[in-house]
Each structure stands twice: as C-alpha cells, then as structure tokens.
CHARMM internal coordinates of N, CA and C (Angstrom, degrees):
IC EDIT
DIST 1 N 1 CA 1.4549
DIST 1 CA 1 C 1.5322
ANGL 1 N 1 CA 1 C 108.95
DIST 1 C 2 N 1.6522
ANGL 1 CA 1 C 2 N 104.37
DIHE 1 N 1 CA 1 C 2 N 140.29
DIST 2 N 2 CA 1.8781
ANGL 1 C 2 N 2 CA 87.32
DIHE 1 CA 1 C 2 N 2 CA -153.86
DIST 2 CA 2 C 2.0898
ANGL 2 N 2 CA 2 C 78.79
DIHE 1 C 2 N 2 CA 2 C -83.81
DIST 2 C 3 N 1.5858
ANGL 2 CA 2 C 3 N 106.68
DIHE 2 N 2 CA 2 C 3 N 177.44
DIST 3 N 3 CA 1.4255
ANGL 2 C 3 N 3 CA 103.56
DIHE 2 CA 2 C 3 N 3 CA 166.80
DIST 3 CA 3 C 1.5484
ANGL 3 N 3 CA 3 C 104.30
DIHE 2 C 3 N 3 CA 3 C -111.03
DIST 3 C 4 N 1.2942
ANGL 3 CA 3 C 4 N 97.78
DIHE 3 N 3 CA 3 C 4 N 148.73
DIST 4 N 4 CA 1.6871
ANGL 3 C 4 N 4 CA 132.87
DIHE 3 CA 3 C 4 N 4 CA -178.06
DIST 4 CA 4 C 1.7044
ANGL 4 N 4 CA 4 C 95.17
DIHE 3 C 4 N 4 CA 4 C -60.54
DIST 4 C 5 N 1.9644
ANGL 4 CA 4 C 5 N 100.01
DIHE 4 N 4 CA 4 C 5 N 119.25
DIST 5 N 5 CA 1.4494
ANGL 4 C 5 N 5 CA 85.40
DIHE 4 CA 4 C 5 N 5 CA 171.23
DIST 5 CA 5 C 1.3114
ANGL 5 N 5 CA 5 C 100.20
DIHE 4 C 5 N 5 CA 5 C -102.42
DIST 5 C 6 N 1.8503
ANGL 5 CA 5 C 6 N 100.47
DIHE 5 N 5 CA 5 C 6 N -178.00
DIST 6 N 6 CA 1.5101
ANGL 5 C 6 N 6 CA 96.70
DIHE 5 CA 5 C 6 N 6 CA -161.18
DIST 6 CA 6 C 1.4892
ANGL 6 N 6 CA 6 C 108.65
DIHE 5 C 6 N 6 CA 6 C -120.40
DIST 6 C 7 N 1.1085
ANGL 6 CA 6 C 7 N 100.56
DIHE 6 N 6 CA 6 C 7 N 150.89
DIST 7 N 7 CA 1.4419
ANGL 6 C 7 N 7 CA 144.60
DIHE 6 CA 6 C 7 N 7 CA -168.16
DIST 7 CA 7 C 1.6354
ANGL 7 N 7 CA 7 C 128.30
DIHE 6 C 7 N 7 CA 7 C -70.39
DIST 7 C 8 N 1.0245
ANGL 7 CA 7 C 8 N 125.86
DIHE 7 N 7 CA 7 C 8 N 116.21
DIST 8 N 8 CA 1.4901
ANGL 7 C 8 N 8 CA 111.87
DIHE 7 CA 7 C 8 N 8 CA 176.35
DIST 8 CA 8 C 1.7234
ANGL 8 N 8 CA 8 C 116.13
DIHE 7 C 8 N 8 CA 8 C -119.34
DIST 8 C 9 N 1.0995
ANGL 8 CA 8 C 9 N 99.40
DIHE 8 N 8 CA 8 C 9 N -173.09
DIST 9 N 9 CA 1.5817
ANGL 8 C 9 N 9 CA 91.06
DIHE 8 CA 8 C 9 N 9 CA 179.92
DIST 9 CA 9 C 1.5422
ANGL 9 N 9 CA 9 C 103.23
DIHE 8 C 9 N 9 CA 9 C -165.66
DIST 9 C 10 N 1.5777
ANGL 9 CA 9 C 10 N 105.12
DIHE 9 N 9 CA 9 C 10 N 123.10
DIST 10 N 10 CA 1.5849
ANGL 9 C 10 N 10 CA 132.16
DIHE 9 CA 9 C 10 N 10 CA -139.36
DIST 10 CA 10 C 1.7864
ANGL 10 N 10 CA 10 C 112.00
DIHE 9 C 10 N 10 CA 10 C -103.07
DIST 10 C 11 N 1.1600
ANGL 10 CA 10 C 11 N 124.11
DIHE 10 N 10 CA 10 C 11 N 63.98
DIST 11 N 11 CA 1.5632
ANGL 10 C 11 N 11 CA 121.18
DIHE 10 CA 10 C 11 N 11 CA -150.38
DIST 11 CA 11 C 2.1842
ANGL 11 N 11 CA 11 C 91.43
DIHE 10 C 11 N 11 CA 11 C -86.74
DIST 11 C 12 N 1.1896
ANGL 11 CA 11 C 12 N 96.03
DIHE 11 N 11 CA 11 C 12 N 112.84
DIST 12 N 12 CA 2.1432
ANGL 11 C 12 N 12 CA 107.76
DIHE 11 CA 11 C 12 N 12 CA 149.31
DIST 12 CA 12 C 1.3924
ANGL 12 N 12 CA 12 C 117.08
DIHE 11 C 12 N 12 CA 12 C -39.92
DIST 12 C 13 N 0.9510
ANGL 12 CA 12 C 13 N 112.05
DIHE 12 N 12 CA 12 C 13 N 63.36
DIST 13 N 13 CA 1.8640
ANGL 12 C 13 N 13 CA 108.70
DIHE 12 CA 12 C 13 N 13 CA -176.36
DIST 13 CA 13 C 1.9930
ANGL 13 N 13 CA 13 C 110.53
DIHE 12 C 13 N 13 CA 13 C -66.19
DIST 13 C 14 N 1.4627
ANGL 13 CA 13 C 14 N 116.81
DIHE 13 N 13 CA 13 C 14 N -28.62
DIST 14 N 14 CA 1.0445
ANGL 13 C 14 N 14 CA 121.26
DIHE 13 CA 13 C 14 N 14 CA -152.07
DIST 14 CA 14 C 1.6174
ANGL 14 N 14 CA 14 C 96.23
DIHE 13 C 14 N 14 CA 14 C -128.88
DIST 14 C 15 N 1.7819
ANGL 14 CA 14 C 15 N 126.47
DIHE 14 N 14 CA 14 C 15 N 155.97
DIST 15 N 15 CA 1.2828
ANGL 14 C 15 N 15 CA 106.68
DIHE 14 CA 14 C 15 N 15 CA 172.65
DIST 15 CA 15 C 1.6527
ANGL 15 N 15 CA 15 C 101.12
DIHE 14 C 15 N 15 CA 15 C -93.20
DIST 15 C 16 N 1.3833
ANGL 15 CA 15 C 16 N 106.61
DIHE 15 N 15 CA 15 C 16 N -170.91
DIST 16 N 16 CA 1.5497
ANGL 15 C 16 N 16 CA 121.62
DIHE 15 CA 15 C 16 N 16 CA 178.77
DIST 16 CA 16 C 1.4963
ANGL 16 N 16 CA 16 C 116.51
DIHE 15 C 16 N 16 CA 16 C -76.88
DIST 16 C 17 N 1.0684
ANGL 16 CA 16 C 17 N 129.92
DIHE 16 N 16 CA 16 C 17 N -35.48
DIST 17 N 17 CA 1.3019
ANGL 16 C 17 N 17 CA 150.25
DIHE 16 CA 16 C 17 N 17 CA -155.71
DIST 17 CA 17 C 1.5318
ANGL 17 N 17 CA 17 C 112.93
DIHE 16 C 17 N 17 CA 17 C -75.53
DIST 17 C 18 N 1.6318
ANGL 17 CA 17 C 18 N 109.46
DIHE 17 N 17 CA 17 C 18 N 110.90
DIST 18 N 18 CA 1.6595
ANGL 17 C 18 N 18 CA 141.28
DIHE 17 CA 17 C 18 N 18 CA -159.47
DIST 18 CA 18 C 1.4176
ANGL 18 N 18 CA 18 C 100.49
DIHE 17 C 18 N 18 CA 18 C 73.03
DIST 18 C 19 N 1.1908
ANGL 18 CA 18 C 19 N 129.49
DIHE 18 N 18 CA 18 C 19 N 37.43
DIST 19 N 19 CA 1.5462
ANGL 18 C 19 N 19 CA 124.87
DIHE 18 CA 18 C 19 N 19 CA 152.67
DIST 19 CA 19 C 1.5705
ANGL 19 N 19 CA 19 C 125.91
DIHE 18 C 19 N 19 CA 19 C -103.34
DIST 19 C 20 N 0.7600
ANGL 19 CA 19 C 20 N 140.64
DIHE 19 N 19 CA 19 C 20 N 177.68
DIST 20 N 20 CA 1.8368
ANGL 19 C 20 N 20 CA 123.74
DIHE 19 CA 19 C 20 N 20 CA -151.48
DIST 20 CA 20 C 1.6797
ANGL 20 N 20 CA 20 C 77.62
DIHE 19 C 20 N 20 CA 20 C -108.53
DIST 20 C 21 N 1.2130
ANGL 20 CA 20 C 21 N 91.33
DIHE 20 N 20 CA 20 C 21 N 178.65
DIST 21 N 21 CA 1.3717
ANGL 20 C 21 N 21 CA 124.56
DIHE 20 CA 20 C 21 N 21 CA 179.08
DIST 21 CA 21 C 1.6626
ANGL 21 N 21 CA 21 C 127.41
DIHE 20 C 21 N 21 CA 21 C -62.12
DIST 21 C 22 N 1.3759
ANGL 21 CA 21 C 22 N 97.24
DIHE 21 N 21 CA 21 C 22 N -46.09
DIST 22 N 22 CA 1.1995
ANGL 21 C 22 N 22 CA 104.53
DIHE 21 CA 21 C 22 N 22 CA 169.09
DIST 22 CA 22 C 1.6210
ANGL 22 N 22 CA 22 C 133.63
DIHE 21 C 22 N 22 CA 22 C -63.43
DIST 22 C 23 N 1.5800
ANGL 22 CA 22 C 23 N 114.15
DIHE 22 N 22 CA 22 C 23 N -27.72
DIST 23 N 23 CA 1.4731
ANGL 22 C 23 N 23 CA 148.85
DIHE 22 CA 22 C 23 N 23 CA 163.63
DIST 23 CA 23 C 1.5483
ANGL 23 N 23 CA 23 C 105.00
DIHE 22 C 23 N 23 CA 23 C -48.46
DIST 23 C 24 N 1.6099
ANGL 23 CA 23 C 24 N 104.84
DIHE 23 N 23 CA 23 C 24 N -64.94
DIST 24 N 24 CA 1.3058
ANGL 23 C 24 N 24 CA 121.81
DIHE 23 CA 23 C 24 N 24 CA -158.07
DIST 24 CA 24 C 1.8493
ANGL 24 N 24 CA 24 C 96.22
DIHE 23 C 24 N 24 CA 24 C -68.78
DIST 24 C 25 N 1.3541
ANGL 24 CA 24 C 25 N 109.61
DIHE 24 N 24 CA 24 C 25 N -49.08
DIST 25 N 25 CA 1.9539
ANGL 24 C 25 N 25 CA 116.41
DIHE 24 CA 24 C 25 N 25 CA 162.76
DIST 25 CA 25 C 1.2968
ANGL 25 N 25 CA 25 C 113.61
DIHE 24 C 25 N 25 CA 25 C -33.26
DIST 25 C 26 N 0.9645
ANGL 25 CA 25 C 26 N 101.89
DIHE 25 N 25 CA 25 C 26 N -67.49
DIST 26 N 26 CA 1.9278
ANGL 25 C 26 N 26 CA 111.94
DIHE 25 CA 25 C 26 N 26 CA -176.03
DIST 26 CA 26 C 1.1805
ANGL 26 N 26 CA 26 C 120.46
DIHE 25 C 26 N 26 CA 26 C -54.99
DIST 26 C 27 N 1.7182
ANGL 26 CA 26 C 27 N 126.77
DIHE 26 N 26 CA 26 C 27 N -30.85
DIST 27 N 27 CA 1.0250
ANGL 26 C 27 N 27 CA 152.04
DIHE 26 CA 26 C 27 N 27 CA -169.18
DIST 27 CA 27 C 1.6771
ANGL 27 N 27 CA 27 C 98.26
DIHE 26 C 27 N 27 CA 27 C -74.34
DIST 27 C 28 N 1.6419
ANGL 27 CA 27 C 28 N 110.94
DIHE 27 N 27 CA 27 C 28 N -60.15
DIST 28 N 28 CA 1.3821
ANGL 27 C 28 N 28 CA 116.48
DIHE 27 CA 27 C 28 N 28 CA 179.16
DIST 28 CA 28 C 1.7117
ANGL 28 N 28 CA 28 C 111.14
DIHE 27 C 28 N 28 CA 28 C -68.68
DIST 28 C 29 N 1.0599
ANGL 28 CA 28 C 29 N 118.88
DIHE 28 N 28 CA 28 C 29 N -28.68
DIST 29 N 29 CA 1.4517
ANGL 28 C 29 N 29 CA 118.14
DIHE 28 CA 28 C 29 N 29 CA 178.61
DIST 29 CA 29 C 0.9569
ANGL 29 N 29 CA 29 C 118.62
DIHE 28 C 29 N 29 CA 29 C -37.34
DIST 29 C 30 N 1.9545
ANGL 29 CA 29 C 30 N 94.63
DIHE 29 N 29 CA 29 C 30 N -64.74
DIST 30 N 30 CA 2.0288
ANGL 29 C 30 N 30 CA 106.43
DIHE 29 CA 29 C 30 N 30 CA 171.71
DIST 30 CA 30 C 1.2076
ANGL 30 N 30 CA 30 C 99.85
DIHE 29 C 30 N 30 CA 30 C -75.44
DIST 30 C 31 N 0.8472
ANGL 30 CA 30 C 31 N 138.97
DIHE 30 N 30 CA 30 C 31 N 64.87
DIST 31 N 31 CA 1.6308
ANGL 30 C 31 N 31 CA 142.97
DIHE 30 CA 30 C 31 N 31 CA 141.89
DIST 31 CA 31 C 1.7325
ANGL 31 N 31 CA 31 C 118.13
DIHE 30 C 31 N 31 CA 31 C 68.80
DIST 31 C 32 N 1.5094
ANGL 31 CA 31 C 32 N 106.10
DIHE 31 N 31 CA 31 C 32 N -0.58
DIST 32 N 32 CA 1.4349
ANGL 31 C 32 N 32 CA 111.24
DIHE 31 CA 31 C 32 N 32 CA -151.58
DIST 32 CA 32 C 1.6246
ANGL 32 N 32 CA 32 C 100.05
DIHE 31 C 32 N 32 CA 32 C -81.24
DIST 32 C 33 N 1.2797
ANGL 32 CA 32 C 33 N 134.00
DIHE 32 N 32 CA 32 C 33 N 152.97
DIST 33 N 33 CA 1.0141
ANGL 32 C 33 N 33 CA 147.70
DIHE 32 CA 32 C 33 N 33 CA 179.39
DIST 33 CA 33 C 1.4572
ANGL 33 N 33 CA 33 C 130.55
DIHE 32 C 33 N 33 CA 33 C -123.27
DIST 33 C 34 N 1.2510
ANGL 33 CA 33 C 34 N 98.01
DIHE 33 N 33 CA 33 C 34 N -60.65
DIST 34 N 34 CA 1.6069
ANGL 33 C 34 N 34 CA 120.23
DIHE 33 CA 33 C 34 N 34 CA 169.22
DIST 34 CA 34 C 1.4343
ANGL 34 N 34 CA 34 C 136.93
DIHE 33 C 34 N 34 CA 34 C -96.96
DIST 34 C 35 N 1.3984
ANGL 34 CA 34 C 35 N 129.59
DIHE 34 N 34 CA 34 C 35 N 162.28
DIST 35 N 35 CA 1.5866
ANGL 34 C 35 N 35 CA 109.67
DIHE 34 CA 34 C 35 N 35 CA -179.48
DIST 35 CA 35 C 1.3263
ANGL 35 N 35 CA 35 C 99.87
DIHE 34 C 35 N 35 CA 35 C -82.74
DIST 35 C 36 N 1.3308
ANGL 35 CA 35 C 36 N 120.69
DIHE 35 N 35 CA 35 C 36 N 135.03
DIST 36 N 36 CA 1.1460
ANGL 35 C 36 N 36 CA 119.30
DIHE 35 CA 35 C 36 N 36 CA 158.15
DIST 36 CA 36 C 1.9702
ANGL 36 N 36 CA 36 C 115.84
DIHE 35 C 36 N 36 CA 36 C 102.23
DIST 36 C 37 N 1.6560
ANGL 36 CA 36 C 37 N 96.37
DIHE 36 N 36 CA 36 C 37 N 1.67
DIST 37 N 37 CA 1.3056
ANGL 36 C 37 N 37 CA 109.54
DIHE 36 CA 36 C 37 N 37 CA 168.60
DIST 37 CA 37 C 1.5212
ANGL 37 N 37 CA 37 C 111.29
DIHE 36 C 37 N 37 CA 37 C -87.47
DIST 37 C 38 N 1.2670
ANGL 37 CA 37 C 38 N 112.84
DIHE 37 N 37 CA 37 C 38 N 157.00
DIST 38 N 38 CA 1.1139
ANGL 37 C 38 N 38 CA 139.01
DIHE 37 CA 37 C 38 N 38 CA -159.74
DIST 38 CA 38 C 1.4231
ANGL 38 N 38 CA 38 C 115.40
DIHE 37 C 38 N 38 CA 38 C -116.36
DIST 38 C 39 N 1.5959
ANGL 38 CA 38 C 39 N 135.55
DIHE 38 N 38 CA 38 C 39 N 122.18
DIST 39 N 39 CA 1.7685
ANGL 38 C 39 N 39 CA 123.39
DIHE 38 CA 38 C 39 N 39 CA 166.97
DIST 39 CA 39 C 1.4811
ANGL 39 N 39 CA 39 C 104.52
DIHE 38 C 39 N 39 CA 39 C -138.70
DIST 39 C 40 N 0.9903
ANGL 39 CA 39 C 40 N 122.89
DIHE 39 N 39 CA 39 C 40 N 156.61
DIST 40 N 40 CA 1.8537
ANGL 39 C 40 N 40 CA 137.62
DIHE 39 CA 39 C 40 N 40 CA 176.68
DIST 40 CA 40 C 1.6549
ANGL 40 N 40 CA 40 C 108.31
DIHE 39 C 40 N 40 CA 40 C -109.44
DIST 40 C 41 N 1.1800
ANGL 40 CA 40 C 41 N 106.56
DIHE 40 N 40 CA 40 C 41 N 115.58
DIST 41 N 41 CA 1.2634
ANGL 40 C 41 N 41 CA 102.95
DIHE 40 CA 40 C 41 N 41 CA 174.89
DIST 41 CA 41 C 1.8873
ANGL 41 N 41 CA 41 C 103.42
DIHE 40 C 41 N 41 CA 41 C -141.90
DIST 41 C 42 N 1.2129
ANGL 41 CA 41 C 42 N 113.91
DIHE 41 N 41 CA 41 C 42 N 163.70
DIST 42 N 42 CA 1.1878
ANGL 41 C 42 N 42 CA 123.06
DIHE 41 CA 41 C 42 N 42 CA -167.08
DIST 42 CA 42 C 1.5374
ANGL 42 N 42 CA 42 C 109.33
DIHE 41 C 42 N 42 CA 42 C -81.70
DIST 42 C 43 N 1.8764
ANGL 42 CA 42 C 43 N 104.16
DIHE 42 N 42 CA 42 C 43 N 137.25
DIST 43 N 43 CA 1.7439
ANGL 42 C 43 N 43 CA 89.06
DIHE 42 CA 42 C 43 N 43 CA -178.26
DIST 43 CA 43 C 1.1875
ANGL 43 N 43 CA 43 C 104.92
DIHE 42 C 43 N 43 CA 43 C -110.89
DIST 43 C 44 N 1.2439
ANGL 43 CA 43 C 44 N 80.43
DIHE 43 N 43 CA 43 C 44 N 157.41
DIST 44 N 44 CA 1.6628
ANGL 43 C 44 N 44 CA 111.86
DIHE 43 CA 43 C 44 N 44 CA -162.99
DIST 44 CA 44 C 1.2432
ANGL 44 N 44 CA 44 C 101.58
DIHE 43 C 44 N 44 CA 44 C -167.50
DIST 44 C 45 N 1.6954
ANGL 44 CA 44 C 45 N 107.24
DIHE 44 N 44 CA 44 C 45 N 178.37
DIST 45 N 45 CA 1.9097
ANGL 44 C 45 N 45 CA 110.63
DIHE 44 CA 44 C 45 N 45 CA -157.53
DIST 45 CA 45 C 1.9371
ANGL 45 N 45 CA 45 C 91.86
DIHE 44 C 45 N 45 CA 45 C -84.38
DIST 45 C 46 N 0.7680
ANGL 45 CA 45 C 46 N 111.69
DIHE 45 N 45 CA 45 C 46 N -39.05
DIST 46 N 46 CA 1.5018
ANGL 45 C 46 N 46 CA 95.65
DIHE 45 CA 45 C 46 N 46 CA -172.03
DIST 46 CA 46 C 1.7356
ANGL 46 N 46 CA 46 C 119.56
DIHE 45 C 46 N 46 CA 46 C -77.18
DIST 46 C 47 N 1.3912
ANGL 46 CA 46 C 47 N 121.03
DIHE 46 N 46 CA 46 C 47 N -32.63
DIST 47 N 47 CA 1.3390
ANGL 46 C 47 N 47 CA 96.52
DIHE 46 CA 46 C 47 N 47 CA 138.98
DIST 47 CA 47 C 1.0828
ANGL 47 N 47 CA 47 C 155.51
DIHE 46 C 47 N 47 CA 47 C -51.00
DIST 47 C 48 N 1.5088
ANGL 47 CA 47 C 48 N 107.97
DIHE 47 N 47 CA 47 C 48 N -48.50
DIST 48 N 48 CA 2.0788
ANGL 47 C 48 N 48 CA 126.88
DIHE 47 CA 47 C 48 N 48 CA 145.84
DIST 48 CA 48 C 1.3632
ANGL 48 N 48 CA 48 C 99.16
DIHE 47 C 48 N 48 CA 48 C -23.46
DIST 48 C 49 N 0.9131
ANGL 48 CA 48 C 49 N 115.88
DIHE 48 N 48 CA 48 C 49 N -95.46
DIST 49 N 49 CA 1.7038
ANGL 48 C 49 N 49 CA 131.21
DIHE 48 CA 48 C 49 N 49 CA 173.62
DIST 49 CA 49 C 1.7383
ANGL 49 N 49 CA 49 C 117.04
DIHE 48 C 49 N 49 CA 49 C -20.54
DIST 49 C 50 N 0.9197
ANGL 49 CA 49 C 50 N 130.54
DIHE 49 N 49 CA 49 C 50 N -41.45
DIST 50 N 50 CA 1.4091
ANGL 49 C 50 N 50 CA 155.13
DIHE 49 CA 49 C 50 N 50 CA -171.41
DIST 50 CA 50 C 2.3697
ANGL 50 N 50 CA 50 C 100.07
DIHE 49 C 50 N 50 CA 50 C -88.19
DIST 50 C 51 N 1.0176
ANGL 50 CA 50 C 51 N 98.50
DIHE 50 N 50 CA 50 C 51 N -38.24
DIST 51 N 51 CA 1.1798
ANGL 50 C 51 N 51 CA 126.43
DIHE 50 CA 50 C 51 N 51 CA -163.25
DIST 51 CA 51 C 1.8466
ANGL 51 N 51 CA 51 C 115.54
DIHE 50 C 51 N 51 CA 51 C -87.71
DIST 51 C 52 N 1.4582
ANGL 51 CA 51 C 52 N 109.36
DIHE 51 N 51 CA 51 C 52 N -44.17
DIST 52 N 52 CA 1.0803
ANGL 51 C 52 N 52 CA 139.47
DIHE 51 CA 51 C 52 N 52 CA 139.44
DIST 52 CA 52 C 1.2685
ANGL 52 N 52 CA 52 C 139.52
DIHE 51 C 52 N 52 CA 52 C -46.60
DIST 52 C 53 N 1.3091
ANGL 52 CA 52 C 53 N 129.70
DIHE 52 N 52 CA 52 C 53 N -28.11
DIST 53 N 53 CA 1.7143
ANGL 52 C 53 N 53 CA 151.46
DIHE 52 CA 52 C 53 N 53 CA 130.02
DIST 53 CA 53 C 1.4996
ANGL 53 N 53 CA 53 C 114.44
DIHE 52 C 53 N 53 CA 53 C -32.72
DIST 53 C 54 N 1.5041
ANGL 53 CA 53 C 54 N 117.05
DIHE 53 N 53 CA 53 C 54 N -57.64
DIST 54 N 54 CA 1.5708
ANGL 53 C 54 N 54 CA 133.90
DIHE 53 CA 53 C 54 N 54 CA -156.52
DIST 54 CA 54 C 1.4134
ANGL 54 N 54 CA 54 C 97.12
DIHE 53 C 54 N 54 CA 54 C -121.62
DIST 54 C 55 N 1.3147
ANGL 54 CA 54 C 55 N 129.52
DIHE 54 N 54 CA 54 C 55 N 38.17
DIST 55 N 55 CA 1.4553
ANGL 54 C 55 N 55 CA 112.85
DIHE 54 CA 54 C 55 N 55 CA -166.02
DIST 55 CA 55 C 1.5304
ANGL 55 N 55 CA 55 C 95.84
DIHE 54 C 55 N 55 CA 55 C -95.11
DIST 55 C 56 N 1.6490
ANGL 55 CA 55 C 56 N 136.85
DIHE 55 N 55 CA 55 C 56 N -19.28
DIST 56 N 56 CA 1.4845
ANGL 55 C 56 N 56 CA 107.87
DIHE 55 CA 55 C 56 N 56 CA 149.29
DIST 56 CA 56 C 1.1581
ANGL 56 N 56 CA 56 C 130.03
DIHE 55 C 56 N 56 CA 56 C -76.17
DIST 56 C 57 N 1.4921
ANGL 56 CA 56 C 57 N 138.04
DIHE 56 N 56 CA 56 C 57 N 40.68
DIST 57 N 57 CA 1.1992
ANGL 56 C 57 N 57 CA 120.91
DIHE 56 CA 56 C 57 N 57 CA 178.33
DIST 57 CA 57 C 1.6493
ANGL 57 N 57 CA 57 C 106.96
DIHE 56 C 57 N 57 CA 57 C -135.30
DIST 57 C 58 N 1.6836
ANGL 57 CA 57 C 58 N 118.88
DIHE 57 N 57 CA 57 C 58 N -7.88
DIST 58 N 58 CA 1.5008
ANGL 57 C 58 N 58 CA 151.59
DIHE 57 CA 57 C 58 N 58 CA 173.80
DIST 58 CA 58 C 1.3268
ANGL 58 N 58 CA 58 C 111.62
DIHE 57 C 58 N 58 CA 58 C -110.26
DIST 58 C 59 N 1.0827
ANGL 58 CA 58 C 59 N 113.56
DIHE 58 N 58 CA 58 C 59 N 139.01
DIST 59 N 59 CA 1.7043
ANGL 58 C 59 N 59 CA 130.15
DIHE 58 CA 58 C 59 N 59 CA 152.29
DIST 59 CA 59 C 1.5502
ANGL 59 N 59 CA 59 C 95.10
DIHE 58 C 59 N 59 CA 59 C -106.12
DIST 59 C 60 N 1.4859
ANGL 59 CA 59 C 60 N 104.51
DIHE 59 N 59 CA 59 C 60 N 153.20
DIST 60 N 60 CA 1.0133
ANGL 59 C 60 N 60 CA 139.19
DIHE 59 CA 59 C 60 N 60 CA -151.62
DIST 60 CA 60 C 2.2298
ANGL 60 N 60 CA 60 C 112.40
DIHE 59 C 60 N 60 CA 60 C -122.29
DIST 60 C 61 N 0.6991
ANGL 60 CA 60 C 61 N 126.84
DIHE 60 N 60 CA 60 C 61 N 79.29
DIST 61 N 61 CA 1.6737
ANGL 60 C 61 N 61 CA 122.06
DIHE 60 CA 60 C 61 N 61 CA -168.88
DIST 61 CA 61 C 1.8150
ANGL 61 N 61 CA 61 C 108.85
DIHE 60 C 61 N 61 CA 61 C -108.86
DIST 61 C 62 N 1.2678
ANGL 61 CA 61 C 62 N 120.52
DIHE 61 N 61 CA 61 C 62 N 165.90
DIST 62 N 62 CA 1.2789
ANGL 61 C 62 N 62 CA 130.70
DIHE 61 CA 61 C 62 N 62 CA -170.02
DIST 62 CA 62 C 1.8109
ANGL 62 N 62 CA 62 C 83.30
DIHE 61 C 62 N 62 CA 62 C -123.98
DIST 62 C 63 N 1.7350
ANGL 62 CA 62 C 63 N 89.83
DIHE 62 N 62 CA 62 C 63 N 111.91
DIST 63 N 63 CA 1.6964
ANGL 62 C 63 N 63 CA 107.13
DIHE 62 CA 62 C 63 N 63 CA -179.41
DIST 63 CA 63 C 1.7384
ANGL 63 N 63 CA 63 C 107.32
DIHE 62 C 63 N 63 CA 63 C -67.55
END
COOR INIT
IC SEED 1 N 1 CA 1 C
IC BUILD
C-alpha cells in the first residue's frame, strides 16, 4: 500500500506591498495571489525552503 504524502496548506496573511522582489516571487511560486487566499501543496524541502523566505507574510497548516 503506497503511503499518503503529506500535505500542507499555505494561507496570505499579509499583502506584498514594500517587500522586495524576491518575497513577492516566492509568494507567486506557491501560487498565492491574494490576502487571505488559500493553496495545498505537498511538503517537502523545497517548499519549506520557498516558505522560509516569506514566512511573515504565510501561515503554514497540515491539510
């Protein structure tokens, strides 16, 4: 039985605006757009990593 990988879920708590460039990248990577939008993506080190850049502007949850 294969095992279930796991899941996170990526909430915009903060907007983009006077944050550098690189912030605002990372931000679009995980898919996020809006304040207060929401995406699930699988964890792993390069999201962590990705996640870790912008980590005041996201909360972070186990979907």
């Amino acid at each position: 039985m294969p095992t279930k990988k796991k899941q996170i879920k990526i909430t915009l708590k903060k907007g983009l605006a006077g944050s550098q460039q690189y912030q605002k990248d990372c931000v679009r990577t995980l898919g996020l757009h809006k304040i207060g939008q929401s995406t699930v993506r699988e964890d792993n080190p390069n999201v962590r990593g990705v996640i870790s850049k912008v980590a005041h502007l996201v909360t972070v949850e186990e979907a």
